[in-house]
N, C-alpha and C positions, 0 to 999 in steps of 0.2 A: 475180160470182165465187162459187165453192164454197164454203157457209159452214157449220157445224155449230151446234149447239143452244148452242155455249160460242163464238162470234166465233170460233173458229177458220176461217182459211181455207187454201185447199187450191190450190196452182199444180204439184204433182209428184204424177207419177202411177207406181209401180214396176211392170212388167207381164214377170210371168212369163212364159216361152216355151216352157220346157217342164220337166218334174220330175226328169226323168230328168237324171244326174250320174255322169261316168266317173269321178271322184276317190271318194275316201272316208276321207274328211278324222274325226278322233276323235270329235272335237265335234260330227258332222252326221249323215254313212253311214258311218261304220265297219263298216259291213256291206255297203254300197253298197246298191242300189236293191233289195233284194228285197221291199218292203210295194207296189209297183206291177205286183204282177198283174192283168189285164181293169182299167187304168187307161184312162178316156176320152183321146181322143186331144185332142192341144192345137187350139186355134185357128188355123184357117185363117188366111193374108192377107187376105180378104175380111172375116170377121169383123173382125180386129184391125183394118183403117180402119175398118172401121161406127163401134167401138168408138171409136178417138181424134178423129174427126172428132166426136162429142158430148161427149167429154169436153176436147176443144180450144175446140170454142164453151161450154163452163162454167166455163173458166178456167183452166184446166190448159195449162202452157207448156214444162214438163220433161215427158220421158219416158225413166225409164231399162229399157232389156231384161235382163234378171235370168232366173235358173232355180231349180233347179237348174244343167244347164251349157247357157248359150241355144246357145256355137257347135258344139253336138250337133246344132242344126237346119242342116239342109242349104239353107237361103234365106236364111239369115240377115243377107247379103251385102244381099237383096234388102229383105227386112226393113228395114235401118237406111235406106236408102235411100228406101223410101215411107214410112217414120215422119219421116221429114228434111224431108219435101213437105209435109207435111199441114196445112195453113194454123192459125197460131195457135201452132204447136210451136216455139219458140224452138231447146231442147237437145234433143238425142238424146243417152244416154248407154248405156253398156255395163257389166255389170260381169262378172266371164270369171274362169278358171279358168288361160286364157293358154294351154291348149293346143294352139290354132292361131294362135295372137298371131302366130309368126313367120313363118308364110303368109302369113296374111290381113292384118295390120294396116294395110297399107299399101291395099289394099280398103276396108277398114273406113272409113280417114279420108276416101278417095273417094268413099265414099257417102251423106256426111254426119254421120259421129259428131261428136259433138263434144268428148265426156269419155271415158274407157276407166277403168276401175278394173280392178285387175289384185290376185285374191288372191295372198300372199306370206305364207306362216306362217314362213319363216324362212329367214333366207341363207346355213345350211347346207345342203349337199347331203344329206346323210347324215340330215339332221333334219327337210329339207324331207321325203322320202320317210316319215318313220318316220310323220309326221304327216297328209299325205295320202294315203297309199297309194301312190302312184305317181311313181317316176324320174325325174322329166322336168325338176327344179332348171334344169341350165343349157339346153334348150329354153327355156322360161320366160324367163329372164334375157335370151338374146339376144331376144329378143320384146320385151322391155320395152326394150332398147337401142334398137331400130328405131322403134319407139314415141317415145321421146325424144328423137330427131330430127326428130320431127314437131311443126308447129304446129298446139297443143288441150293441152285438161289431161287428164294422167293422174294419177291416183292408188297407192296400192300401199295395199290393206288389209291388214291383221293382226291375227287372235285373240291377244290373249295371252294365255298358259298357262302360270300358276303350276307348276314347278316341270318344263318340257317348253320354253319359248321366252322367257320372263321376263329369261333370262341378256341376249340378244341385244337388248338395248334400244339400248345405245351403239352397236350395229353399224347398226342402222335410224338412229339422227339422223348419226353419220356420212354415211352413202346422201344423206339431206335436204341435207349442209352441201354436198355439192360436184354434186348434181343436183338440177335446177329439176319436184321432185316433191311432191306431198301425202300425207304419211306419214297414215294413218287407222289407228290405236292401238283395237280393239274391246275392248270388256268383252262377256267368254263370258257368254253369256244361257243361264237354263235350257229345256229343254222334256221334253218327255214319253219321249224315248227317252234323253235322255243326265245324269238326276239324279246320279248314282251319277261319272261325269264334271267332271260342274258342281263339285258336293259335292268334289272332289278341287284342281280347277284352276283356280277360280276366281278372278280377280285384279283385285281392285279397281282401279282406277282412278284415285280420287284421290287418292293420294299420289303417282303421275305426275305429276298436273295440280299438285300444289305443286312437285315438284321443276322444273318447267318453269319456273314464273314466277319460284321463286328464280334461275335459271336468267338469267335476262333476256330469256326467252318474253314475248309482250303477248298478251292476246286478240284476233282479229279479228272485227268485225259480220258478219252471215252475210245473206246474203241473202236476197229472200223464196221464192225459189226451192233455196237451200240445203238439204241432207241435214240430216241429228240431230247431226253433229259439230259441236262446239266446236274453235274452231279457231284455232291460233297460230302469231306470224308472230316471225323473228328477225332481226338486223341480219345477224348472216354466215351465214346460213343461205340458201342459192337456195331449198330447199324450205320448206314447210310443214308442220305438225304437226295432226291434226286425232282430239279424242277422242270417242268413244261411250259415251257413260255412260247405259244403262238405266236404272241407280237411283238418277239424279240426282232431287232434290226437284223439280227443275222440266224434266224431260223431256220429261212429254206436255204442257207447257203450250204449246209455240213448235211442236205435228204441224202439219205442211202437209204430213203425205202419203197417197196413198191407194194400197192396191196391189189387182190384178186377178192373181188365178192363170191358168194355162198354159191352164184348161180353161171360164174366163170367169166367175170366183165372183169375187166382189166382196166382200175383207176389209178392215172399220177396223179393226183394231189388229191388230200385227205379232201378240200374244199373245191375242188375242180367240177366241172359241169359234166364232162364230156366221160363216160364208160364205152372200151372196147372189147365187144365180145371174141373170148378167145373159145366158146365152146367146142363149137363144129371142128376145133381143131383138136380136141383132145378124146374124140373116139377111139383112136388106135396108135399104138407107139410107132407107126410108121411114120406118121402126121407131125415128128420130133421136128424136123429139119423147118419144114412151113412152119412151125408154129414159132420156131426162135427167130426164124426171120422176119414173122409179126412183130415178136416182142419186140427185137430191135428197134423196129421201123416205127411201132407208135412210142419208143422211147424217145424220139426225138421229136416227137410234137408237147415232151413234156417243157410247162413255162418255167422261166428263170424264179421265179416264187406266188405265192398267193395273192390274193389281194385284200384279204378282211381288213388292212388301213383303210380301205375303199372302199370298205363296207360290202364288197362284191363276193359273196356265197354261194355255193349250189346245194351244197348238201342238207336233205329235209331229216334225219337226225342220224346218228352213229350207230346204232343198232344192225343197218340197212351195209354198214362197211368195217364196222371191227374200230372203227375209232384209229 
């Protein structure tokens, strides 16, 4: 199995599909995509198996498809469907924008997904748009209706944002108590285009996590294959509650994951500087063997954790890596 210089090991793999994102969310593209001019084009099909078939035989059993927005790709259908095949891949997972949810979703679970994460900054109409750029609140909603009639887990992520969706917290556990959903509560991470943002809206985290457990919240154990959330479970509650704390003391201690961008760079840390390209390796399934022995070898230049206490960043916004 994929082990780093610190025993950490590595079963989820996050792979970008492509950068490109029609939203333009505050926190992300508030300007939407204009730093991808002469941007290399994403990975082929052909690549992306080269690519999971080495990193399935190293241990990797998740694989979630991520973007910017992945259902911009027009195969994407076909996508989850050969990543579902691929021997050794347990989950396939999604995580979307939702706005083709209420087309496709029903596609999507046919072709093997097996998680959907669905961003939701807020279950206002009027504040969902102020925040994404774009109209599309009850779209969205009926997508995630059709969605939860289906057997698989979904999720519903949320930024929250001091002093823009903060209010709306009671509206989301409500959602939890009478739907069999995974509320995922984000703490706004900084980066390179949005300081001035961050600096404004930024909302900690843990005094959620105390009011939960005064609450009668428990923690749940996560699995080895589990995302970064912390995650709580309640007696009347169908759903669950799951948080992202960045600047927890012990965040990077439990990483087990690895992400690959849209155009085949191979990043350890979500905030890390440094991308290694794994392209020229993934032309042909011959290229399996060199290329795990990449993997290895830059696995151990990955660091023992971040540095955002330090204020020290690289990444200019999420869009560009799947978050």
């Amino acid at each position: 199995m994929l082990a780093d210089s610190f025993n950490r090991r590595f079963s989820y793999l996050r792979l970008s599909l492509t950068s490109l994102c029609n939203f333009r969310c505050q926190y992300c593209l508030p300007n939407g995509n204009v730093f991808l001019a002469g941007c290399k084009s994403p990975l082929t099909q052909d690549e992306i198996v080269n690519l999971l078939v080495a990193f399935a035989e190293l241990g990797i059993v998740k694989v979630r498809l991520t973007g910017g927005e992945p259902a911009l790709r027009s195969d994407l259908i076909d996508l989850i469907r050969t990543v579902s095949q691929i021997d050794g891949i347990k989950k396939t997972a999604l995580t979307t924008n939702g706005f083709r949810l209420k087309r496709d979703v029903f596609d999507y679970r046919q072709a093997g997904l097996n998680c959907i994460n669905l961003s939701v900054d807020s279950l206002n109409r009027k504040r969902f748009a102020q925040i994404t750029g774009q109209d599309r609140f009850c779209e969205l909603m009926d997508g995630l209706e059709k969605a939860l009639a289906l057997d698989w887990e979904v999720k519903i992520n949320t930024v929250l944002l001091k002093g823009i969706n903060d209010d709306e917290l009671e509206a989301f556990l409500d959602f939890a108590k009478s739907n069999s959903v995974g509320l995922r509560f984000i703490e706004l991470m900084p980066t390179k285009d949005n300081p001035r943002f961050f600096a404004e809206h930024h909302f900690d985290l843990r005094g959620l996590r105390n009011r939960l457990l005064a609450n009668g919240w428990t923690a749940r154990a996560n699995t080895a294959d589990s995302g970064p959330a912390e995650n709580f479970v309640h007696s009347n509650f169908r759903g669950t509650v799951g948080l992202i704390r960045p600047y927890s003391t012990d965040f990077c201690g439990s990483c087990n994951r690895l992400r690959v961008s849209s155009v085949g760079e191979l990043k350890l840390c979500l905030f890390g500087e440094k991308n290694y390209s794994l392209r020229s390796l993934l032309q042909a399934p011959s290229q399996k063997e060199e290329l795990q022995e990449t993997i290895c070898r830059m696995l151990r230049l990955k660091a023992p954790a971040h540095q955002l206490h330090e204020g020290i960043y690289e990444t200019r916004n999420f869009a560009t890596i799947g978050g």
